[in-house]
N, C-alpha and C positions, 0 to 999 in steps of 0.2 A: 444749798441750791445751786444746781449749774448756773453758769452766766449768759443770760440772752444776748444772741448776736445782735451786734448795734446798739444795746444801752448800757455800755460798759461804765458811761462815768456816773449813770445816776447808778446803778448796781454797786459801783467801788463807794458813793454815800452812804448809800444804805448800811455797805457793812461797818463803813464808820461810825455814824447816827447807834450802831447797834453795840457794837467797844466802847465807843468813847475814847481810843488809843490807837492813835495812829500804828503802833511797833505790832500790837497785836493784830490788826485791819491787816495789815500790811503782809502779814504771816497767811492769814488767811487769802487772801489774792494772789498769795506766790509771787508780790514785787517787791524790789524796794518802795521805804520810805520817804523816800525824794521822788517817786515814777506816782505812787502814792498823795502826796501833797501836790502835782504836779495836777493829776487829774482832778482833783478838789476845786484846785482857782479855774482850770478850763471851768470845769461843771459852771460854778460861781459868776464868770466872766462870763457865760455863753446866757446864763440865766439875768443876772444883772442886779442881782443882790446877796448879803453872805448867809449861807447856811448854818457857818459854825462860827464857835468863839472859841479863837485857837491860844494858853499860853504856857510857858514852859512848863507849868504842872499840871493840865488837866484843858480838856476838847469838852466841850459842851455847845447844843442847839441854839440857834436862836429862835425864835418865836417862829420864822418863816420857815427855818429849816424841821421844826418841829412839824409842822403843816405838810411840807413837801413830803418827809418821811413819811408820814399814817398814808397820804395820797399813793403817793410809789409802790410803799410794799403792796398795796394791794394792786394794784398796776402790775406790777411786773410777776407778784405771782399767777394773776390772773394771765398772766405774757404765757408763761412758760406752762399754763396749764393748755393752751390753746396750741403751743407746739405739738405738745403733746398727742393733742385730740388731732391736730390735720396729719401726725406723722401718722397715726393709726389709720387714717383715712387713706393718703400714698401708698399704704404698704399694704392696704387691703383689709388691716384686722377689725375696722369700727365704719361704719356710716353705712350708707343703704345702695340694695342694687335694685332696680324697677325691671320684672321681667314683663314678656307679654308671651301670649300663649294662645296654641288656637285647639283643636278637638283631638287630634290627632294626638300631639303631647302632652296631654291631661293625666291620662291614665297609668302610665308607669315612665316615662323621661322625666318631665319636671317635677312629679310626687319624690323620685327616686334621687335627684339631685339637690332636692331643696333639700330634704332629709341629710343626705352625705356633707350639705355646707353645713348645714347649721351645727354638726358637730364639730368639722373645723374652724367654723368662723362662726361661733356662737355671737359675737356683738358685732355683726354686720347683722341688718334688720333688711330683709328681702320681701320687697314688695310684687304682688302677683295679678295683674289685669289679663281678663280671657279677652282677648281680640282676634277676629277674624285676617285671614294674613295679610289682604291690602292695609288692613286698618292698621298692621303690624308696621308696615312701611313707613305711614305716612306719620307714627307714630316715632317712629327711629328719626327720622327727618326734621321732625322737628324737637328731637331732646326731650320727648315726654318716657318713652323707657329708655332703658340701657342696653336691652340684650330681647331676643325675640326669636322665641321658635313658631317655627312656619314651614308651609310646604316649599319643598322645593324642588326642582332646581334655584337658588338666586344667585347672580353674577353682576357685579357691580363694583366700579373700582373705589369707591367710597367707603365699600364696608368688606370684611371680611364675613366671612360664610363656609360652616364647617356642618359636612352630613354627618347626622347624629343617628339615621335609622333609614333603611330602606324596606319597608311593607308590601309582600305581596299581594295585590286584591282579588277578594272572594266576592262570590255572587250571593245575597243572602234570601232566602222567601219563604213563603209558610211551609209548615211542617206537609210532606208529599206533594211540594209544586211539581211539574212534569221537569222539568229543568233541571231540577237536583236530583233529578233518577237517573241521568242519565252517565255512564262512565264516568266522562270527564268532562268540563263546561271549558268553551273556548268561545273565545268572543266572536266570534259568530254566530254563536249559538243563539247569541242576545239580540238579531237584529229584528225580530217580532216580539221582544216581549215588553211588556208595559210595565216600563220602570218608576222608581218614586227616590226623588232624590231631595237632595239640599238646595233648599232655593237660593238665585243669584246674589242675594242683598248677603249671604252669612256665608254661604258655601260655594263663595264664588270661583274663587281659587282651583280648588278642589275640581268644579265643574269643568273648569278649561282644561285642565290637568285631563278626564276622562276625554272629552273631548277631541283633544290632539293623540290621546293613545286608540281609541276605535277610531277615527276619521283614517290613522295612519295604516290600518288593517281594513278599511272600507266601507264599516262600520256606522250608521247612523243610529244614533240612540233613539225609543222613542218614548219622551216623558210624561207620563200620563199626569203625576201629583207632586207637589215639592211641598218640603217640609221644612220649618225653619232652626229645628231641632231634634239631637239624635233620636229621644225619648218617643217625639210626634211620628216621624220616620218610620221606626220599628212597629212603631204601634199601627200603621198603616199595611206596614207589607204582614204583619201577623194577620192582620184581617183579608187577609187573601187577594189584597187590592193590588198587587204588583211587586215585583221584587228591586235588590239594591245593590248595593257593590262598596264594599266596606273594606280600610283596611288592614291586615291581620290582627293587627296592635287594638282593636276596637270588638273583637270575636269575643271575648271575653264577660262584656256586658250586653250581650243579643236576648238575654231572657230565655224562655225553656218555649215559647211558642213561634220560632223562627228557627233554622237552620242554613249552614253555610255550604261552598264547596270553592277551593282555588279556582281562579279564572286559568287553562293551561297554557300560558305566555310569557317568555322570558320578560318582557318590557311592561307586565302589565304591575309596575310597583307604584309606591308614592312615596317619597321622599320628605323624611321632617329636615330642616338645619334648622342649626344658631346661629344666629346674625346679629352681629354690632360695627360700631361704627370703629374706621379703623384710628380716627383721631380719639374715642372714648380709650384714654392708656388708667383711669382711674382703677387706683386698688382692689376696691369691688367690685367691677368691671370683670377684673382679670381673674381676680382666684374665683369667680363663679363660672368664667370658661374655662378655668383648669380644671375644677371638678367635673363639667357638665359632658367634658371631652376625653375625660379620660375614667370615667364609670365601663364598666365593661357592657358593653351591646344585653340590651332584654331578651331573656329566653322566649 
């Protein structure tokens, strides 16, 4: 057994208690004999009773040093079992990362990178709560996750924050709305039509995000219904009640009774990052932004 830093002289007992020969103990430690008996009376002296019963033929316990030894070994392998377990935590390969996640990165970033950790760091245990992106925030802030994908833009000198996708958005509505006939859909096109979106309490993000990109083209939306989920949403605008704006990364599960088309505007994106804190330097922390960051971009 290696020697734990800091209990060297109950350590150099142990392997006494375990010889019974100082010459052989002594081999084992890689010291002398004298550096050896040397640390015995510290030990003894520090404690304030003898361990051993030392004489020119043979080292034997005494009742207290018997006691000490059964207490120790398991002391100190239990020591060194706990090195152990926190160096695997430092270094990334064992303990847990708390993601948080909001709609947008559900569907192929975080499926796609849990996947990839979990073959490299199969005993790190990756924990997943879906949160809306403020909830993302306030969650990083106060140490309940570790890592959080979220819309963005985020800029903050607290936390680091890395784009992991930029999505075009499409206008989505029932099958032969007039909107989707026509060439190309550019947001203007939208400023009559009655839309159905993510209501403020879940899709709040999201909302200001549309908001600042038609206000910034002239643009007023006009929201007929909100929905507090994709599932309620879609099932809304299939029913011919108004259309939505979805995006790209989400086209994929629209069902067969809605259709899509690009909005045609360079600015009309949304932005996912990953966001942690820049004092989080923990093991699992880090190898699950090295995987998350360097996965090659979704077709």
């Amino acid at each position: 057994m290696e020697i734990p830093a800091g209990l060297d002289l109950v350590y150099s007992f142990l392997v006494v208690a375990d010889e019974l020969n100082f010459r052989r103990s002594a081999e084992r430690l890689h010291v002398d004999q004298s550096a050896l008996s040397r640390r015995i009376q510290k030990l003894e002296q520090t404690l304030g009773f003898r361990l051993l019963e030392r004489t020119t033929r043979e080292v034997s316990l005494t009742a207290a040093g018997r006691r000490f030894y059964k207490d120790n070994l398991a002391l100190l392998n239990g020591y060194a079992d706990s090195i152990s377990a926190a160096r695997g935590i430092a270094e990334g390969h064992t303990g847990t990362v708390r993601v948080g996640y909001m709609a947008f990165a559900a569907t192929e970033l975080v499926p796609r990178t849990v996947a990839r950790f979990g073959k490299l760091h199969p005993h790190v245990d990756v924990k997943l709560r879906y949160i809306r992106t403020q909830g993302q925030k306030l969650a990083l802030a106060n140490d309940e996750i570790d890592i959080g994908y979220m819309i963005g833009p985020f800029v903050h000198s607290e936390y680091n924050a890395v784009r992991l996708a930029s999505d075009p958005l499409y206008l989505v509505g029932p099958l032969n709305h007039p909107l989707l006939r026509l060439p190309s859909v550019r947001p203007s096109d939208l400023a009559d039509a009655d839309m159905i979106l993510g209501d403020m309490e879940e899709w709040g993000e999201y909302r200001w995000r549309l908001s600042e990109l038609f206000n910034g083209v002239g643009v007023a939306l006009r929201v007929r219904l909100e929905a507090s989920n994709t599932l309620a949403l879609i099932g809304l605008v299939a029913a011919g009640l108004g259309v939505t704006i979805y995006p790209e990364n989400l086209l994929a599960f629209l069902g067969r009774n809605v259709e899509a088309r690009p909005i045609q505007h360079s600015d009309f994106r949304i932005e996912t990052v990953l966001v942690w804190k820049r004092t989080n330097r923990s093991g699992p922390t880090q190898r699950f932004v090295e995987v998350a960051t360097r996965l090659p971009a979704p077709l």
